[in-house]
C-alpha positions, 0 to 999 in steps of 0.5 A: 684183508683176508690172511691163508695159514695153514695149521697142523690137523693131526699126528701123522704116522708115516709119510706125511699126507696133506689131511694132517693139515688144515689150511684157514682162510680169516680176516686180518685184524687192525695192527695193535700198538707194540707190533708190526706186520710181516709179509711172508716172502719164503719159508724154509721146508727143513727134515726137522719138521717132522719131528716138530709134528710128532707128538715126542715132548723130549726133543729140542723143542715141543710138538706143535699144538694141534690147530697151531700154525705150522712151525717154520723158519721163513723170511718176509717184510714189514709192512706196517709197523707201529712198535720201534725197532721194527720199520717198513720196509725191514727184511725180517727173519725167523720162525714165521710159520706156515702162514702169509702174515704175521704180528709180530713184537721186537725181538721175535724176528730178526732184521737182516741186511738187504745187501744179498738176494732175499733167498740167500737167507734160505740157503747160505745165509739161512738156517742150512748155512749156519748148520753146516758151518758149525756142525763141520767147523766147531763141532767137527774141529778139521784139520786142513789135509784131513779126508772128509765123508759127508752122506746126504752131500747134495741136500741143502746142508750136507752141499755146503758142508763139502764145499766148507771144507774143500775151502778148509783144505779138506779131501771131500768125498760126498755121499747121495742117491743118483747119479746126476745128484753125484755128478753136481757134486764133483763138477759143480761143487768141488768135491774130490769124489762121490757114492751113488748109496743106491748103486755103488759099493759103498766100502768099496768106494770109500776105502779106494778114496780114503784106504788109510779111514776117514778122519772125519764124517758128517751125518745127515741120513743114517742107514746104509750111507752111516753103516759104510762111514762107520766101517771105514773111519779111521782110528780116533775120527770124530763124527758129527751128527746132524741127522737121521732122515731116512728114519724120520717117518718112522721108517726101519733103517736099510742097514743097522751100523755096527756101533763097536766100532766106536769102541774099536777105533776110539770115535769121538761122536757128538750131535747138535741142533742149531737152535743151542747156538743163535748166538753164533750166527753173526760169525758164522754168516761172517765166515759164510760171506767171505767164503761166498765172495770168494767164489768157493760157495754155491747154493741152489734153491728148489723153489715150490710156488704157493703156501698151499703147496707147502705140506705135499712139497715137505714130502720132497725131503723124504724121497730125495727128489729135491734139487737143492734147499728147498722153500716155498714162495708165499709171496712176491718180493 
């Protein structure tokens, strides 16, 4: 049996291309005693991917090693096993890379219930759930009536943020970069308002929702959609930091946000990467679950066919032309 990863080739700088990656095709060898064998079903394409492929040895975790499979959150199944803990049939999770199989020990991966569709986990239930539950919730700390800014409000995890707070009785108004991306936003989803950042006045916009401040903001992107929320928080906001995509690939931001701001109007800022808070997902998948069952959650993947396809869809994040979290299919259920 042959098995398809695909390893990191070089250090990119700028846009992502597909020569910084290598795809092998290699024999699988015989499972060893103490592991088990995972089938590759999803892997999740996520914007801190392309701080993992910088050569930076100061985030939250190392560079990727160049000829190393590429690093990814992922869900897949146990076909064999011969280790305890682990059973065929199980639906396993975590970081599996970019890779169809994997031999795994106890403990490296995750067994999740199999009462929810399996590409749940790549949306609510999976790493974007747990980021926009507890960036809003326990770093935000809201307050029901209170207005909440998310930018980025139509990615996989700035969607979930709005629709957890409108379920915390939050005003929301969301953040994006088109019009029908927008418009998902307010019909579908529940938000109270919507900023195209590429064709409307942000300022204006937001002090029309909120003319007293925000008292709350989520950011995702930075630039010209951080600048505006920055301008416009109310005095002692707190914002949450989650990400700067719009710099990722090394790009300068379209607007440096005035920072005496923060000064001026007492703004609590913090940031946070999930990878500090795994032992909070059981409660945090707890809360997401009954807010689901509730109907006061929707999710939709962009769903990209085939392993091979994986480093030109990363790409997908950067220029906004996903349609939701966005993951790979590497194989069939």
């Amino acid at each position: 049996m042959q098995n398809k990863r695909i390893v990191l080739a070089s250090r990119p700088s700028g846009r992502l291309v597909d020569t910084d990656f290598e795809t092998r095709n290699e024999p699988l060898p015989s499972l060893v005693e103490g592991k088990a064998r995972v089938r590759v079903v999803y892997v999740s394409l996520d914007p801190a991917m392309r701080g993992w492929v910088s050569p930076a040895t100061n985030s939250y975790l190392p560079p990727i090693p160049l000829g190393e499979t590429m690093r990814s959150l992922g869900i897949g199944i146990v076909t064999e096993s011969r280790c305890e803990g682990l059973s065929e049939g199980d639906w396993v999770s975590g970081f599996t890379g970019w890779t169809e199989y994997l031999d795994v020990e106890p403990g490296a991966l995750n067994v999740v219930p199999q009462n929810v569709p399996m590409e749940a986990y790549m949306g609510v239930f999976g790493l974007a759930g747990a980021t926009a539950y507890h960036g809003l919730v326990k770093v935000g700390e809201p307050k029901r009536g209170e207005t909440l800014c998310v930018t980025g409000a139509a990615g996989s995890v700035g969607s979930l943020v709005g629709q957890i707070g409108k379920a915390l009785g939050l005003r929301v108004i969301g953040i994006a970069g088109t019009k029908a991306k927008c418009d998902w936003l307010v019909n579908e989803l529940g938000f109270d308002a919507a900023l195209n950042y590429k064709t409307d006045d942000l300022d204006a916009g937001l002090q029309a929702f909120a003319p007293e401040g925000l008292d709350l903001h989520f950011e995702n992107v930075g630039g010209k959609p951080f600048a505006a929320a920055l301008r416009n928080m109310k005095a002692f906001g707190r914002i949450v930091m989650c990400g700067f995509i719009s710099v990722y690939n090394g790009d300068s931001p379209d607007e440096m946000p005035d920072m005496t701001a923060i000064v001026r109007r007492r703004l609590t800022l913090k940031g946070f990467v999930m990878t500090d808070h795994f032992e909070t997902y059981p409660e945090i998948f707890k809360a997401l679950g009954e807010m689901l069952q509730a109907g006061q959650l929707k999710y939709r993947l962009d769903i990209v066919e085939g392993l091979e396809n994986a480093p030109t869809a990363l790409n997908k994040l950067f220029d906004g032309s996903n349609q939701g979290k966005l993951v790979v299919k590497v194989s069939d259920l």
